[in-house]
C-alpha positions in Angstrom: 0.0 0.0 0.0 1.3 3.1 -0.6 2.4 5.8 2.5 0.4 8.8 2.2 2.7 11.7 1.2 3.2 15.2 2.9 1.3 16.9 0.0 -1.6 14.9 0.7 -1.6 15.8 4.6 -1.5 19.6 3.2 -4.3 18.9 1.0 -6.6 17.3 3.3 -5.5 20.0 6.5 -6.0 23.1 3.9 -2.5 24.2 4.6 0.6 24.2 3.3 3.4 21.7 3.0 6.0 23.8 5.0 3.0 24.3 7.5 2.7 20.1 7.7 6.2 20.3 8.3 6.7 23.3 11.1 3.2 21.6 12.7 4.7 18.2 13.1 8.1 19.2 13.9 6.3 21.2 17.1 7.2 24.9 15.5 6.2 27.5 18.0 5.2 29.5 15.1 2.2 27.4 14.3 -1.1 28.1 15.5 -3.2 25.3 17.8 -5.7 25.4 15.2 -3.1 24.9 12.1 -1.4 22.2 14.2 -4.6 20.9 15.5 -5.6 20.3 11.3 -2.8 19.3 10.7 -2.0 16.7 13.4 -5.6 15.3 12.1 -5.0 15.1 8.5 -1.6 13.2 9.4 -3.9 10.6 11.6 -6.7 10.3 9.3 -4.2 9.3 6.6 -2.1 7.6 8.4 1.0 9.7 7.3 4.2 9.4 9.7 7.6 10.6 8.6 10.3 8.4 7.8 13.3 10.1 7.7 15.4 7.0 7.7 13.5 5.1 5.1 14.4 8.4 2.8 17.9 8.5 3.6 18.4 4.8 2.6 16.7 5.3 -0.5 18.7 8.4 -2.3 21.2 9.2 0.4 19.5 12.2 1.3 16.2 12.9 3.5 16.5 16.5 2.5 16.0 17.9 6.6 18.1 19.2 8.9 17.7 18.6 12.6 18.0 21.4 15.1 18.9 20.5 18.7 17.5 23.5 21.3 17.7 24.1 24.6 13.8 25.0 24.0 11.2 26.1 21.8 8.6 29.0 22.7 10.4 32.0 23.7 10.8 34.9 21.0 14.6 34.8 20.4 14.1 31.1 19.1 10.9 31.5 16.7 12.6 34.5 15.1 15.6 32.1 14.8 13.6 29.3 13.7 11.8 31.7 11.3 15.0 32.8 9.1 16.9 29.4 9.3 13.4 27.8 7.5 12.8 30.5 5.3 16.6 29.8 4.2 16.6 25.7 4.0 12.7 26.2 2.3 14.7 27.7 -0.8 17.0 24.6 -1.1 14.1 22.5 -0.5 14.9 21.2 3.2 12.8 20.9 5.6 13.5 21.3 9.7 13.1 18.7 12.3 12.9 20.3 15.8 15.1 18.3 19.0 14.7 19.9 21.8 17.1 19.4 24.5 14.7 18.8 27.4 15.5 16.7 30.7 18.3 13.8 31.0 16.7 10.8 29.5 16.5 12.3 26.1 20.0 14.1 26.4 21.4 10.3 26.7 19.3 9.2 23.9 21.0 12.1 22.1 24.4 11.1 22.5 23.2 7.8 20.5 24.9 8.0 17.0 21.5 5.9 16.3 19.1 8.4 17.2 17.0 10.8 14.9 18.5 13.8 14.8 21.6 12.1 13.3 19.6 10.6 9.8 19.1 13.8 8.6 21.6 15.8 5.7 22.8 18.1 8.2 22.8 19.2 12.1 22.4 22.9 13.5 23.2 22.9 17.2 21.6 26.3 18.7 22.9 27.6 22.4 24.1 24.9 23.5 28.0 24.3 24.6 29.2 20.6 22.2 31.7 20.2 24.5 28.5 19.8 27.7 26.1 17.8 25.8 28.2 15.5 24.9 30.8 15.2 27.4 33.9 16.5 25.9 33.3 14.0 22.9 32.4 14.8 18.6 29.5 14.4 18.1 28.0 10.8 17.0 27.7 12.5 13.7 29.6 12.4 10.4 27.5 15.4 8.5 27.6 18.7 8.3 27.2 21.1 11.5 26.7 24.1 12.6 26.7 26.4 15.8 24.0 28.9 15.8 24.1 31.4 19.3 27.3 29.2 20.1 30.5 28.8 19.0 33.6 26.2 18.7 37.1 26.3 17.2 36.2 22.8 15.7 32.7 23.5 14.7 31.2 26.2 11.8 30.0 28.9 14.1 27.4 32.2 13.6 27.4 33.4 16.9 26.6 36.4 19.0 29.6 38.5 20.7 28.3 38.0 24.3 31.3 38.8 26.3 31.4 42.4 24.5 27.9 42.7 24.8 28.1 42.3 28.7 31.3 45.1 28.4 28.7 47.4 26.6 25.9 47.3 29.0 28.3 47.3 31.8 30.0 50.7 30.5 26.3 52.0 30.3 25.5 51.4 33.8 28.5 52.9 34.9 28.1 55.7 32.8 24.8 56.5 34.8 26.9 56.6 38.3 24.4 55.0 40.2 24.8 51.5 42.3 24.9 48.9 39.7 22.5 45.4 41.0 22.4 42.5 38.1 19.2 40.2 37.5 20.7 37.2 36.2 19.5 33.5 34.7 19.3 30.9 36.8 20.6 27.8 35.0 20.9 24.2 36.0 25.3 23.9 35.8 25.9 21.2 33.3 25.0 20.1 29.8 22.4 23.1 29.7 23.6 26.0 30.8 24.1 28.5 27.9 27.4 29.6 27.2 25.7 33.2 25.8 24.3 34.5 29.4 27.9 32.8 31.0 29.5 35.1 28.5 27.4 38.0 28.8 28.1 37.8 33.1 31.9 37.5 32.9 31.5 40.4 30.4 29.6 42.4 33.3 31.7 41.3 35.7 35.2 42.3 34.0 34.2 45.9 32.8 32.7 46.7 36.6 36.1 44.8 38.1 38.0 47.1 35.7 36.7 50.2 37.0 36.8 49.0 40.6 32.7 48.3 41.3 31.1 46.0 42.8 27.3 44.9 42.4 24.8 46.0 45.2 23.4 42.7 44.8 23.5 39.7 42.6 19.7 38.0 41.9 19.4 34.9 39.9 16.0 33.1 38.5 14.8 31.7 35.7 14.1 33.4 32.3 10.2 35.0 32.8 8.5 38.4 32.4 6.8 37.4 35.8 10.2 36.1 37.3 11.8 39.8 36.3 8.2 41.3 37.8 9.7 38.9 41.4 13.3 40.3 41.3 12.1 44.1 41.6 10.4 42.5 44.7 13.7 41.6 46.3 16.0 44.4 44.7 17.6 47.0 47.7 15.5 50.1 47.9 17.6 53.0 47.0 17.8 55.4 50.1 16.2 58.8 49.6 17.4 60.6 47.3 19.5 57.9 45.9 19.1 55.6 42.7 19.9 52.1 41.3 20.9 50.5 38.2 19.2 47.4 37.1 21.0 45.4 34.4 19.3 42.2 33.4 20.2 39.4 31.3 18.2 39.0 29.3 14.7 41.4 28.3 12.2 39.1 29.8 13.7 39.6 32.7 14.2 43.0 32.1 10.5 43.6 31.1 9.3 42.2 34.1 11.6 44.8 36.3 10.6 47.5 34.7 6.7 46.9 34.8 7.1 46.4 38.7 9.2 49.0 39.5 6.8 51.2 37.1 3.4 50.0 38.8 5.1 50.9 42.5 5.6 54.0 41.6 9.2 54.5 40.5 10.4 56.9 38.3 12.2 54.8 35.3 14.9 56.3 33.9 15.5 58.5 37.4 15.2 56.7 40.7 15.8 53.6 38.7 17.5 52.6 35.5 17.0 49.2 33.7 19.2 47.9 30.8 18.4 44.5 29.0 19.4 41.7 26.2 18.2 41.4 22.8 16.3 43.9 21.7 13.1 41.8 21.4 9.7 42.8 20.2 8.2 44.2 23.3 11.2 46.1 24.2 10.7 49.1 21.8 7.2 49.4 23.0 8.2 49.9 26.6 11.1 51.9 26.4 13.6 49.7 27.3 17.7 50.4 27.0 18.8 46.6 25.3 22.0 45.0 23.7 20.4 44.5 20.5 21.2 41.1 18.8 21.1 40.7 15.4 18.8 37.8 15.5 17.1 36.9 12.1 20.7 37.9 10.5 22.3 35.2 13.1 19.3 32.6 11.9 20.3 33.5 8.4 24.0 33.0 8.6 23.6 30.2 10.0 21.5 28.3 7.4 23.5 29.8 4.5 26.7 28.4 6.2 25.1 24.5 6.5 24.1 25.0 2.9 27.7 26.6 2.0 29.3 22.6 3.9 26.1 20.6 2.2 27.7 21.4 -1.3 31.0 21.0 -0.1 32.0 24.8 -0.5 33.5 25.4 2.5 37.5 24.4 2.8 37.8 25.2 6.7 35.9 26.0 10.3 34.2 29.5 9.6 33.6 31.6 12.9 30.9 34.4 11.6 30.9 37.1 15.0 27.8 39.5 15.4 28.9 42.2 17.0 26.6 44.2 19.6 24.9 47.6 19.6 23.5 49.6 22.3 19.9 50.9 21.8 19.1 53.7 24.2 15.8 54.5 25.4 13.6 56.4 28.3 14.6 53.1 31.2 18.2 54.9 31.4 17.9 58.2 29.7 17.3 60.3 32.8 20.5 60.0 34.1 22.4 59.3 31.0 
């Protein structure tokens, strides 16, 4: 009998193919209702994937895997976004792997399991070295490192260190007391080598200059987790003010909105500088380390088409550098 075919799935669903695609693969930029069509279209036809029975056939399955820390939060469906509308042109689809609790970070270091049966690999924020252990990875394709980098892998990355150094020279610039909101991560296979650059970067511009943070508050990446640190930051005394820089612009969101709905005078009695430069910063006024992120997503998918053909000679490190964007949270004492 023969399998039902991805074009059938897009017929019966009323979407496209790449839609079938980003729907099964768990994109965050599909809508429940797209994915709901979708995932009963696939059911009522009985369509599955089969990476592997493609690769036997012609050598190729024409998909690239990406392993993630995550999928949902902005900075990875812009990513997402740019590395698919890439691949698309070269007809290659995406399968999503993320990188979620122990068991399937073991699988993961299995040269057998799916991630590795696709044409190429994009690993994105995550350390090689961490996942797994210090080892190459069970993989004899193409790879890339997207918000990451490694002398031994291709590499589009983000300068996080410098980034840090920029925001730091901000805060000092405003001559208040300088506190840091920072990402709690788990130590180990996940913790992201960007915000571990981005805080030695911090730390080594304020060392430079002889300051010390006021205080030093760590939780997890959230609007309503910034909205709890502004809850446990040091009340400046009267008179005084404080410098909040955050690590990333969730978390620098969420400050700002508390400090703003107690009555705080942003830009004045407090200053707040984020990461990122996402969506909702612009909006709100936030000072950010803007990161070039559809350009990263972009660079990235250009480079795994660049090895795919067999184009590139040698390991290609592409650096984004960082740019400050200054707005009302630090412009009253700027």
């Amino acid at each position: 009998m023969k399998r039902p075919s991805v074009r059938e799935v897009a017929k019966l669903a009323g979407v496209g193919t790449s839609t079938v695609s980003r729907a099964l693969n768990n994109h965050p930029s599909v809508s429940d209702y797209a994915r709901r069509r979708v995932l009963t279209a696939a059911e009522e036809l009985g369509y599955t994937p089969n990476l592997t029975a493609r690769r036997l056939r012609t050598g190729q399955t024409h998909a690239i895997s990406v392993l993630l820390p995550m999928t949902g939060p902005e900075f990875y469906t812009r990513l997402l976004d740019r590395l698919e509308s890439v691949l698309e042109r070269e007809s290659l689809d995406i399968a999503l792997f993320p990188v979620v609790g122990g068991i399937r970070l073991k699988r993961y270091r299995d040269a057998g399991a799916l991630p590795y049966h696709a044409d190429g690999l994009i690993i994105a924020s995550l350390d090689p070295d961490r996942i797994y252990q210090g080892r190459r990875p069970p993989y004899d394709r193409p790879i890339v490192l997207v918000d990451a980098h490694h002398p031994d892998f291709h590499s589009v990355y983000f300068e996080n260190a410098a980034a840090g150094r920029l925001a730091a020279e901000h805060a000092l610039s405003l001559g208040a007391p300088i506190a840091l909101v920072d990402v709690e991560e788990t130590p180990g296979a996940f913790e992201s080598p960007a915000f571990r650059e981005r805080r030695q970067g911090i730390m080594h511009e304020l060392q430079r200059h002889g300051i010390g943070l006021v205080d030093h508050i760590r939780l997890p990446i959230s609007i309503e987790e910034g909205r709890r640190a502004a809850q446990l930051l040091p009340e400046p005394g009267s008179g005084e003010s404080l410098t909040v820089i955050a690590t990333c612009d969730e978390l620098a969101l969420g400050v700002l909105r508390q400090l703003g709905e107690n009555g705080q005078s942003l830009g004045r009695d407090v200053s707040v500088i984020g990461f990122d430069d996402q969506s909702a910063a612009g909006p709100n006024e936030l000072t950010t380390v803007a990161q070039p992120i559809e350009e990263m997503g972009a660079a990235a998918a250009e480079l795994l088409v660049a090895a795919l053909a067999g184009g590139l000679e040698r390991i290609e490190q592409v650096a984004f550098p960082p740019r400050l964007v200054i707005r009302r949270s630090t412009v009253g004492r700027a």
